[in-house]
C-alpha positions as CSV (number, residue, x, y, z in Angstrom):
1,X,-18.3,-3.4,-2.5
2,X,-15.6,-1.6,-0.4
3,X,-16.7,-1.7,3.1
4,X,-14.6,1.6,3.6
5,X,-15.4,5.1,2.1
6,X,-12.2,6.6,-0.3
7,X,-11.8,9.4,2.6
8,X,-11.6,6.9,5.1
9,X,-8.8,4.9,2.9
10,X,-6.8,8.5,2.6
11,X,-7.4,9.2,6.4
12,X,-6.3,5.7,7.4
13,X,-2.9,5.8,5.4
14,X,-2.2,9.4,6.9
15,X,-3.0,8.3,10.6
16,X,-1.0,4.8,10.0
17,X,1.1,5.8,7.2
18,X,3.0,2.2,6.2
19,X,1.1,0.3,3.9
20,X,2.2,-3.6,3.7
21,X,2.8,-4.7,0.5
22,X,2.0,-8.8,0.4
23,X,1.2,-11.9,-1.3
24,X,1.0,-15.5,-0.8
25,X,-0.9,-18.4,-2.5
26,X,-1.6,-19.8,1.0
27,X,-5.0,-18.4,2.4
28,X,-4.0,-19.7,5.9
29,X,-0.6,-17.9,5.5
30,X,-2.5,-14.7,4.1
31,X,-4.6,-14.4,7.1
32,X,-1.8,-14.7,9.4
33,X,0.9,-12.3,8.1
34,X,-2.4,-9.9,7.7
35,X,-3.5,-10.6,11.6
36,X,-0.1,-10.0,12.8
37,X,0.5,-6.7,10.8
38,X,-2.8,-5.9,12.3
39,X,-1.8,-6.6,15.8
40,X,1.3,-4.5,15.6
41,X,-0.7,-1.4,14.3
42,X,-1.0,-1.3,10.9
43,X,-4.1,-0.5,9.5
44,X,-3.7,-1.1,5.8
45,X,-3.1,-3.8,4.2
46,X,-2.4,-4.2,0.0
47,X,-2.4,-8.1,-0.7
48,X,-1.1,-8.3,-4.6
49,X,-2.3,-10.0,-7.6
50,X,0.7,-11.6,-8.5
51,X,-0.3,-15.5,-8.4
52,X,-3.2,-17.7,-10.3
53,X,-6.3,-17.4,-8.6
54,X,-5.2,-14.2,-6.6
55,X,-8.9,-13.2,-6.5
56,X,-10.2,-15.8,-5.0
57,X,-7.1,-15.6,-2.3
58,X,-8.2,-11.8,-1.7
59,X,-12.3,-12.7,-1.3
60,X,-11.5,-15.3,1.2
61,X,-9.0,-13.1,2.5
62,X,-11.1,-9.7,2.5
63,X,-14.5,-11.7,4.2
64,X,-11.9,-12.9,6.8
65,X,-10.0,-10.1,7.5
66,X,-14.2,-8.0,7.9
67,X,-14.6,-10.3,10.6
68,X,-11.5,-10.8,12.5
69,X,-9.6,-7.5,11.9
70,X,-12.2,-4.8,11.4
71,X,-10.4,-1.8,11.2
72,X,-7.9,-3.3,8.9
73,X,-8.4,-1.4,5.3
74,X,-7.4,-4.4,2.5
75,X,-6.6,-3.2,-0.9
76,X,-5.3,-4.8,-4.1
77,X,-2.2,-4.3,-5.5
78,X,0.0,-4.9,-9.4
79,X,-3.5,-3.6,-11.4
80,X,-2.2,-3.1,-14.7
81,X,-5.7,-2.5,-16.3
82,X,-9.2,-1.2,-16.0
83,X,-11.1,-5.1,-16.4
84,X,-8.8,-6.5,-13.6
85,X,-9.9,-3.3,-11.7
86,X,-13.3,-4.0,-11.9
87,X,-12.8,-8.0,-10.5
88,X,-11.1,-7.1,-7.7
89,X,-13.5,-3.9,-6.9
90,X,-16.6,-6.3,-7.1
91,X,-14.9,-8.0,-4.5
92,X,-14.8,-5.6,-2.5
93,X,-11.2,-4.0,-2.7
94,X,-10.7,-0.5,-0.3
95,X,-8.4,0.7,-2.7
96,X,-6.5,-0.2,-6.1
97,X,-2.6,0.3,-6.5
98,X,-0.8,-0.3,-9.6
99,X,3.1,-0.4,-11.0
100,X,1.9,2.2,-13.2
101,X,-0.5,4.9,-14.5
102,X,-3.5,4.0,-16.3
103,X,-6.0,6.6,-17.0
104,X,-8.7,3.8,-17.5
105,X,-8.3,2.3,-14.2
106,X,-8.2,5.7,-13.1
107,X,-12.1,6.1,-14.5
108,X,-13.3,3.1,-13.1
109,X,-12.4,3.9,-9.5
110,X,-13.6,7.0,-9.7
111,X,-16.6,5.7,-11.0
112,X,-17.2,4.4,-7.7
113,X,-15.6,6.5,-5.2
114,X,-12.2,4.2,-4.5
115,X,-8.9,5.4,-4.1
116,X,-6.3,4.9,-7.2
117,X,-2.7,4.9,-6.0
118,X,-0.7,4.3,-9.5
119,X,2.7,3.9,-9.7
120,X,4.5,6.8,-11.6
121,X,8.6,7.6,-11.7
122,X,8.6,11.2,-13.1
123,X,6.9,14.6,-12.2
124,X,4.9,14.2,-15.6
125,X,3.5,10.9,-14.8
126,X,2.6,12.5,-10.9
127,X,0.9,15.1,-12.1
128,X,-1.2,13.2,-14.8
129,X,-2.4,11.1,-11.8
130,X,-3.2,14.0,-10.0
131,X,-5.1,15.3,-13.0
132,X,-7.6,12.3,-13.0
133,X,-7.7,12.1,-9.3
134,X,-5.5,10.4,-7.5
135,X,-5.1,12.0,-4.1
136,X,-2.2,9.6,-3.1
137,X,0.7,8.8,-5.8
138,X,2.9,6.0,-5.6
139,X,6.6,6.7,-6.5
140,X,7.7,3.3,-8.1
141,X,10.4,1.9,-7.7
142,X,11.4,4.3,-4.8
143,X,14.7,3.2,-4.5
144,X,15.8,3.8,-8.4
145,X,14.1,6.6,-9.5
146,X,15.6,9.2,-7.3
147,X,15.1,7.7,-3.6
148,X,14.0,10.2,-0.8
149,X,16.1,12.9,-2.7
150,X,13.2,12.5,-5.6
151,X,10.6,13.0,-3.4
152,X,11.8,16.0,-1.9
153,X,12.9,17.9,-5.2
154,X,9.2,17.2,-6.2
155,X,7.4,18.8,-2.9
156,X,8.8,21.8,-3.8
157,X,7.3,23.1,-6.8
158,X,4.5,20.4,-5.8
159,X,3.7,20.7,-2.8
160,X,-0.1,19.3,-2.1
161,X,1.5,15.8,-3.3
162,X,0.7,13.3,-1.7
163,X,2.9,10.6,-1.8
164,X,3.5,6.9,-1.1
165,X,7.2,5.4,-1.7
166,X,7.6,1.7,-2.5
167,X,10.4,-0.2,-3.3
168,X,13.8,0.4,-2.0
169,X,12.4,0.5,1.7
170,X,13.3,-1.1,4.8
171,X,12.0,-1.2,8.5
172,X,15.0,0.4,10.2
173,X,15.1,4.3,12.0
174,X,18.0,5.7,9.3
175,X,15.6,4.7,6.5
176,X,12.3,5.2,7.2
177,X,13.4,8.4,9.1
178,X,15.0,9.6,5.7
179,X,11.7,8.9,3.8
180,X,9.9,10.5,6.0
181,X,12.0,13.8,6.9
182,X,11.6,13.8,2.9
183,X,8.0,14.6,3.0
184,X,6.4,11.4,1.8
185,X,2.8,10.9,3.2
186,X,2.8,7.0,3.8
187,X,5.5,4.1,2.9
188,X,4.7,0.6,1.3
189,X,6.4,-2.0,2.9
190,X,7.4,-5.2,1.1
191,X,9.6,-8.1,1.2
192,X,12.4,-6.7,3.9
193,X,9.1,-6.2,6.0
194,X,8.4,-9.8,5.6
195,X,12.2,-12.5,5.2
196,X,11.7,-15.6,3.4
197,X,13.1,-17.2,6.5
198,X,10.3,-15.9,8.9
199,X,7.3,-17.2,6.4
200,X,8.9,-20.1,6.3
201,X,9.4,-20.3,9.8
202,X,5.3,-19.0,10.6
203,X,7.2,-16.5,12.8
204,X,4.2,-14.7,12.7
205,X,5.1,-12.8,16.3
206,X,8.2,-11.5,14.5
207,X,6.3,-9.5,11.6
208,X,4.6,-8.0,14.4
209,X,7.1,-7.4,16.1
210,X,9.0,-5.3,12.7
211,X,5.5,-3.7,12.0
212,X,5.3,-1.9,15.7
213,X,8.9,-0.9,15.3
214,X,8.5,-0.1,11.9
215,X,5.6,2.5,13.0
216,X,7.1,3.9,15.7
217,X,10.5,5.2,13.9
218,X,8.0,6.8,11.3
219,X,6.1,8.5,14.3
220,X,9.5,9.4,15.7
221,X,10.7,10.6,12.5
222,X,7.3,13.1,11.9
C-alpha cells in the first residue's frame, strides 16, 4: 500500500518539481543513486520496470528507501497495462507513470486513490487523461513531440494542465530554464541525470551533486 496519500504525491512534485527517472538491476546500486538524489533534494523518485524481476528490485527498494529516506515519494515507471498496475501498487507504489495512455490503468489507480501520470504526445491524448483523472500529464517523448514550444501552445487554450516533460531533458540552466519558463509543472529526469561513466564509477556524490544544481536552476527559473 502506498505509504503516501495521491495529494501528497501532486504536492511533492509541485514543491520539488524534478522527478528522477531510474533503473538498475543492482538493489545495492538502486539504493544508492536513490539516497543520493535524496540527499541533494529531490523528493521523488520513479524507479522503472524495464528489467526481469523489476518488482522485486522496487519492494526491496521501496521497504529501504521507508526506512532510510522517509520523505522520498517512490513510484513506478514504463506501466503499459492495468495487471502490471496492480503488482507494483500491492507493493506499495506512490504513483504509476506510463509511456502512454491507458484508460484501464487509469481505473485501477483511481480505484485506490494513486496518482496516474500517462504518457500522451497530442492535445487529444492530454485531455483524455484528464478526462479519467490524471491531475499530472506526462508529455512523452518531450524532446520530439514539440519540446517546450508544445507545452506552451497547449497552456493556452488549456490552461489548468498540469504537466510533467520527459525525455529530451538535461540538468543545465538554458534547458531546464526553457522548460520551465514554458509552464511545465515538474520535469522527469533520466539518463543525462545519471552518465554511464558515473554508475560505473559509484560516483554517487556526483548525482547529488547534478540533482542540487539541477533544482536550483528550476527554482531560479520560476
Amino acid at each position: 500500500m502506498a505509504n503516501f496519500s495521491r495529494l501528497q504525491v501532486l504536492q511533492n512534485m509541485v514543491n520539488v518539481p524534478m522527478v528522477p527517472v531510474f533503473y538498475h538491476k543492482d538493489l545495492e546500486v538502486a539504493k544508492q543513486v536513490l539516497k543520493a538524489c535524496y540527499e541533494g533534494g529531490v523528493r521523488a523518485f520513479e524507479f522503472t520496470n524495464r528489467g526481469d524481476f523489476a518488482h522485486e528490485i522496487f519492494r526491496d527498494l521501496h521497504l529501504w528507501s521507508r526506512e532510510n529516506c522517509p520523505e522520498m515519494v517512490l513510484g513506478i515507471g514504463s506501466i503499459l497495462d492495468a495487471p502490471t498496475a496492480v503488482l507494483f501498487l500491492q507493493l506499495g507504489a506512490n504513483f504509476v507513470v506510463g509511456p502512454m495512455f491507458n484508460p484501464e490503468v487509469a481505473k485501477v489507480c483511481n480505484r485506490r486513490q494513486v496518482a496516474y501520470i500517462p504518457g500522451c504526445g497530442s492535445v487529444t491524448e492530454i485531455s483524455n487523461a484528464q478526462e479519467m483523472g490524471c491531475e499530472v500529464v506526462k508529455v512523452f517523448p518531450a524532446g520530439n513531440v514539440g519540446g517546450p514550444s508544445f507545452v506552451k501552445n497547449i497552456k493556452g487554450p488549456m490552461p489548468w494542465s498540469q504537466l510533467m516533460v520527459t525525455g529530451g531533458v538535461e540538468p543545465t540552466r538554458e534547458n531546464l530554464t526553457t522548460w520551465v519558463k514554458a509552464g511545465v509543472t515538474c520535469i522527469g529526469m533520466g539518463s543525462k541525470l545519471f552518465p554511464k561513466e558515473v554508475i560505473a564509477a559509484r560516483d554517487w556524490s556526483k548525482i547529488t551533486e547534478m540533482s542540487r544544481a539541477a533544482l536550483g536552476y528550476i527554482a531560479e527559473a520560476r
